[in-house]
C-alpha positions as CSV (number, residue, x, y, z in Angstrom):
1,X,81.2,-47.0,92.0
2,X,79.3,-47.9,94.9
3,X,77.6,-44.9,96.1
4,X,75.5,-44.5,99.5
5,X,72.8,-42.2,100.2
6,X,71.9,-41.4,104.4
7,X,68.0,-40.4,103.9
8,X,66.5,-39.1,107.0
9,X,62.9,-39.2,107.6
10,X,61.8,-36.1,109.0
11,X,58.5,-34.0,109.5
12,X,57.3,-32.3,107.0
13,X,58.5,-28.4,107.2
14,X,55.5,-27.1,105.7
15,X,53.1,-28.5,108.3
16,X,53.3,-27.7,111.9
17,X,55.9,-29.2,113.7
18,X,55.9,-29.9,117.9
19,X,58.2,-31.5,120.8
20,X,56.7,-33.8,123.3
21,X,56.1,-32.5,126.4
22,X,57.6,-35.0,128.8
23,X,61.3,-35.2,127.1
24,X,61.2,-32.4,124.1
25,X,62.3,-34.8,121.1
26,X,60.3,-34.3,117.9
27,X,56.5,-35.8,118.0
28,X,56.9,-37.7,114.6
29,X,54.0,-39.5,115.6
30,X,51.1,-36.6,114.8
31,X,53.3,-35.3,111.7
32,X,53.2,-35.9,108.5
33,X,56.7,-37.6,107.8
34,X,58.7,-37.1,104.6
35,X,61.9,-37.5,102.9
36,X,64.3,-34.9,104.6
37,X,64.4,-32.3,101.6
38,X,68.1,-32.0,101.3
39,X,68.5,-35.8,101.0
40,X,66.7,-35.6,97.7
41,X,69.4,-33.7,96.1
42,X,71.9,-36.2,97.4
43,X,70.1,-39.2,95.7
44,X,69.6,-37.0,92.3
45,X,73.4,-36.3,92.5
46,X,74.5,-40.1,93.1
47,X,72.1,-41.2,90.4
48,X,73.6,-39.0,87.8
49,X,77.2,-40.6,89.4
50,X,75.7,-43.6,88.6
51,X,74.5,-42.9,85.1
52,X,77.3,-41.1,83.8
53,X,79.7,-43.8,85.7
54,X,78.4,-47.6,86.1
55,X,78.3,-48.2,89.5
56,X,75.1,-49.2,92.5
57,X,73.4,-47.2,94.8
58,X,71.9,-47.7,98.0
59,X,69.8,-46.1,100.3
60,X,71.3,-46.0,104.2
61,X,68.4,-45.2,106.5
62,X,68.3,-45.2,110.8
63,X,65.0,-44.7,112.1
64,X,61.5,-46.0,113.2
65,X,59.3,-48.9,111.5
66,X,57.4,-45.9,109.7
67,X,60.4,-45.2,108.1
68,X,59.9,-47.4,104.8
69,X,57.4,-45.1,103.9
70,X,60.5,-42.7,103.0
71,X,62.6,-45.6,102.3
72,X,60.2,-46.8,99.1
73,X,59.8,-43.2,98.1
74,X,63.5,-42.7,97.9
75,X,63.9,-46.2,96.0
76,X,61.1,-45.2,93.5
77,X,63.8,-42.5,92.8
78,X,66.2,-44.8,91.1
79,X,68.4,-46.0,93.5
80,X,69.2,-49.9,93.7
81,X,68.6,-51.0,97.0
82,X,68.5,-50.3,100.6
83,X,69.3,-50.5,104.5
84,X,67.3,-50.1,107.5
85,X,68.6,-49.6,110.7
86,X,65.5,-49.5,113.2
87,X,65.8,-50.8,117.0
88,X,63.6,-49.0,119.7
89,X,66.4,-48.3,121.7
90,X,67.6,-45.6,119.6
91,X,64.8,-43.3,120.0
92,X,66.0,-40.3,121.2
93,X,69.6,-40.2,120.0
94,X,71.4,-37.4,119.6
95,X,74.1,-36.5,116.6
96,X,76.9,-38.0,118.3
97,X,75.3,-41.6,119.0
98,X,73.3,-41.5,115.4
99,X,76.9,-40.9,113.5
100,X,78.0,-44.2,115.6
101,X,75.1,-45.7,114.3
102,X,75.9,-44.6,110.6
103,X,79.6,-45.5,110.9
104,X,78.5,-49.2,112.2
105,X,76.1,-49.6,109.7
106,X,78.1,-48.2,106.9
107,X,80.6,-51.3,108.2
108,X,78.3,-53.4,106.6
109,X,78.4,-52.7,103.2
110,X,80.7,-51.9,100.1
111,X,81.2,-48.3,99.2
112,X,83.2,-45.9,97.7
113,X,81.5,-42.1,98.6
114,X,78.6,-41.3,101.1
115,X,76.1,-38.8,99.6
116,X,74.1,-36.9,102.3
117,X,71.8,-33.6,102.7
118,X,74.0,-30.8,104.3
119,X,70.9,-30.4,107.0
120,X,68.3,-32.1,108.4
121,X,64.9,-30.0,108.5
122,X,64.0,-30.7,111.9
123,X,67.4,-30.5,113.8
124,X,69.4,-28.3,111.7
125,X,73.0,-28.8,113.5
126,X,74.8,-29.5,110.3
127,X,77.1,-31.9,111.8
128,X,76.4,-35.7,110.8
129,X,79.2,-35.4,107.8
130,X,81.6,-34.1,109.4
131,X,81.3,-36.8,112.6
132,X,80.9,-39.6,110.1
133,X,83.8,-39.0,108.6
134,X,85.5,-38.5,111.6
135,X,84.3,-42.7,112.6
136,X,85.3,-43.8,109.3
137,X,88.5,-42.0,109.0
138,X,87.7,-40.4,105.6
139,X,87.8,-36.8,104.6
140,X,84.4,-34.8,104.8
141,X,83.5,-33.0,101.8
142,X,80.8,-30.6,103.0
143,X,78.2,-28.1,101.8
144,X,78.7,-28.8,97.8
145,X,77.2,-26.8,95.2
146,X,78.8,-29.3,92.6
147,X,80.5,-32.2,93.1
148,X,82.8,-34.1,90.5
149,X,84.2,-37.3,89.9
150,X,87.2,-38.2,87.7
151,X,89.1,-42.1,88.5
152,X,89.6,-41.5,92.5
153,X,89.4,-38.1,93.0
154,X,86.4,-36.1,94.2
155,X,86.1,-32.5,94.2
156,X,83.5,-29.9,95.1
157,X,82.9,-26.3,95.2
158,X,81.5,-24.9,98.2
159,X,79.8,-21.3,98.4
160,X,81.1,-18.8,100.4
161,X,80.1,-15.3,101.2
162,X,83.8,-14.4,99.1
163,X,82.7,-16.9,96.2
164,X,83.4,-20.7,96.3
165,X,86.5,-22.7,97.7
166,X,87.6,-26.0,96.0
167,X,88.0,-28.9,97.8
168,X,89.3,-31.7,95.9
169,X,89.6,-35.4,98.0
170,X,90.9,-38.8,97.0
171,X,89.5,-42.0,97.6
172,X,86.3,-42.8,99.7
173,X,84.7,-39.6,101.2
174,X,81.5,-38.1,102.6
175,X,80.2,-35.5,100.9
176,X,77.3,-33.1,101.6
177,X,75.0,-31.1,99.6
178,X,72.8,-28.0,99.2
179,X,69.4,-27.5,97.1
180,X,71.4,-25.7,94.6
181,X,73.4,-28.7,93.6
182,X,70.5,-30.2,91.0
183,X,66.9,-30.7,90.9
184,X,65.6,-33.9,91.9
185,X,63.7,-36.1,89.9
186,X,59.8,-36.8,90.3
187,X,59.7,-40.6,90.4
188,X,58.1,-42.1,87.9
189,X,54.9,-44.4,87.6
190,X,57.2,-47.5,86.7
191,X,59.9,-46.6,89.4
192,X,57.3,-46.3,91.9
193,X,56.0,-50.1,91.0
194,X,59.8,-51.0,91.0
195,X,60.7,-49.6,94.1
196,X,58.0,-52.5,95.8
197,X,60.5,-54.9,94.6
198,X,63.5,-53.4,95.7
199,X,65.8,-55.3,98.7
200,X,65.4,-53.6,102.0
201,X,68.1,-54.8,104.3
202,X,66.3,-54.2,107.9
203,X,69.4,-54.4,110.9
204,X,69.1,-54.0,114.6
205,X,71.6,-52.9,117.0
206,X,72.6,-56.0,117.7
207,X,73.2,-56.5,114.4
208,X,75.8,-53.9,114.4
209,X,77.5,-54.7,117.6
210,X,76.4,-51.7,119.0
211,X,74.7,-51.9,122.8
212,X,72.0,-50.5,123.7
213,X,73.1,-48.1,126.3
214,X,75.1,-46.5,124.1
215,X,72.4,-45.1,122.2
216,X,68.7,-43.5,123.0
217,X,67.8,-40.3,124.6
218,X,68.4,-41.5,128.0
219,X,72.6,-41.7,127.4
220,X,72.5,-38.6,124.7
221,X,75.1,-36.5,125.1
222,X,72.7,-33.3,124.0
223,X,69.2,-33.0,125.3
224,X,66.6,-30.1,125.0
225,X,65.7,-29.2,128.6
226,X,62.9,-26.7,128.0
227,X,60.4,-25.5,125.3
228,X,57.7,-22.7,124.8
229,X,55.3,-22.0,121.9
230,X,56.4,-19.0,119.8
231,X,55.0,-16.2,121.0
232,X,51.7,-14.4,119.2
233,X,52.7,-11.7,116.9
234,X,52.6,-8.7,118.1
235,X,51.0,-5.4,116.8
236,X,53.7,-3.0,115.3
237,X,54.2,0.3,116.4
238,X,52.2,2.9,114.3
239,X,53.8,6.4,113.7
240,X,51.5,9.2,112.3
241,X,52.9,12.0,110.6
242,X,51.5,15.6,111.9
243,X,55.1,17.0,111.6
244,X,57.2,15.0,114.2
245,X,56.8,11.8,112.0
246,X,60.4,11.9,110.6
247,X,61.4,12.5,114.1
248,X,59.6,9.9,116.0
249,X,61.0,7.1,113.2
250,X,64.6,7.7,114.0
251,X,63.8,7.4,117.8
252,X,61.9,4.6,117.2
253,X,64.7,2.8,115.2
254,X,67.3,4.3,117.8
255,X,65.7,2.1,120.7
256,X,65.2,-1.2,118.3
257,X,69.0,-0.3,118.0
258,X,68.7,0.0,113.8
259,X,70.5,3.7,113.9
């Protein structure tokens, strides 16, 4: 099976995170980037595929030059090989454009299933999957707790607040996972010397056929138009008991709207 992985290089969540302030996109340039943490679990779960199954996986990546830097961490995982898409023009995309993107690179290659994080830590929409599949024509298999593989049929189980539904698939798919679907691997001193000699496929937008005023934050079709710093915390409201103190609690949850 040939399995591929969409690894996002994000900022890292537990370091402070900022917008510009001239177009309010993500200043990836002062943070410290990593491997979008959901991502992980997706390449655990297609190397497990892999082992149990035969089969190659390989790393599909869109973003800037700094971008290896996640790209060999993710190969020092296990996974075979790996494709760069990285063209200045598409700085400032939004979801729409970047699933074009996906779908044009994914065009490129031989696969069977798509492996991706549910989320991506600094945007959060939740939507990549389910436009992917929508350019490919596939069905979207999203939020899995477990995913399984048996000839050409894929099914997961994804948690609701009821229990779990199960959504069962044949054929190629896209399917996307939460943490609670395995626990990632720590790479290993020999995978990370392995992962130096592992192809990286770098592709531009011409290279997909794509033009470049179809892409970038100047023709997104979602843009963030304002910003401010979370407010300082405030003091909380102090209630002293000579009697009343009952009382003044339920007024004081009564106007915060609690009671």
């Amino acid at each position: 099976m040939k399995i591929v992985v969409l690894v996002k290089q994000v900022p890292d969540s537990g370091a402070e995170r900022t917008l510009k302030s001239d177009d309010f996109t993500v200043d990836r340039g002062s943070a410290s980037n990593v491997i979008n943490e959901m991502d992980e679990y997706a390449i655990e779960e297609a190397l497990r595929i892999k082992e149990a199954q035969g089969g190659e996986v390989t790393i599909l990546t869109v973003g800037p030059d700094g971008a290896t830097e996640s790209i060999r961490k993710a190969l020092s995982m296990g996974p075979d090989a790996a494709v760069h898409v990285v063209d200045g023009a598409i700085a400032g995309s939004d979801a729409v454009q970047t699933s074009a993107v996906l779908a044009a690179a994914l065009g490129t290659l031989e696969w069977d299933l798509v492996l991706c994080g549910a989320e991506a830590t600094d945007g959060r929409v939740q939507v990549i999957p389910h436009m992917l599949a929508e350019r490919l024509g596939v069905p979207a298999l999203t939020g899995a707790r477990k995913l399984t593989i048996d000839g050409d049929s894929r099914t997961i189980e994804r948690q609701t607040d009821e229990g779990y539904e199960v959504v069962r698939a044949d054929g190629k798919a896209v399917v996307s996972v939460w943490d609670t679907i395995n626990e990632p691997r720590y790479p290993s001193f020999k995978g990370i010397m392995a992962a130096k000699k592992k192809p990286v496929t770098t592709l531009s937008l011409a290279d997909l056929g794509l033009a470049p005023d179809t892409v970038g934050l100047a023709n997104a079709y979602s843009a963030v138009v304002s910003a401010a710093p979370r407010p300082a915390r405030q003091a909380g409201t102090r209630v002293t008991d000579e009697g009343e103190g009952g009382v003044q609690l339920v007024e004081f949850l009564a106007v915060e709207k609690f009671v």
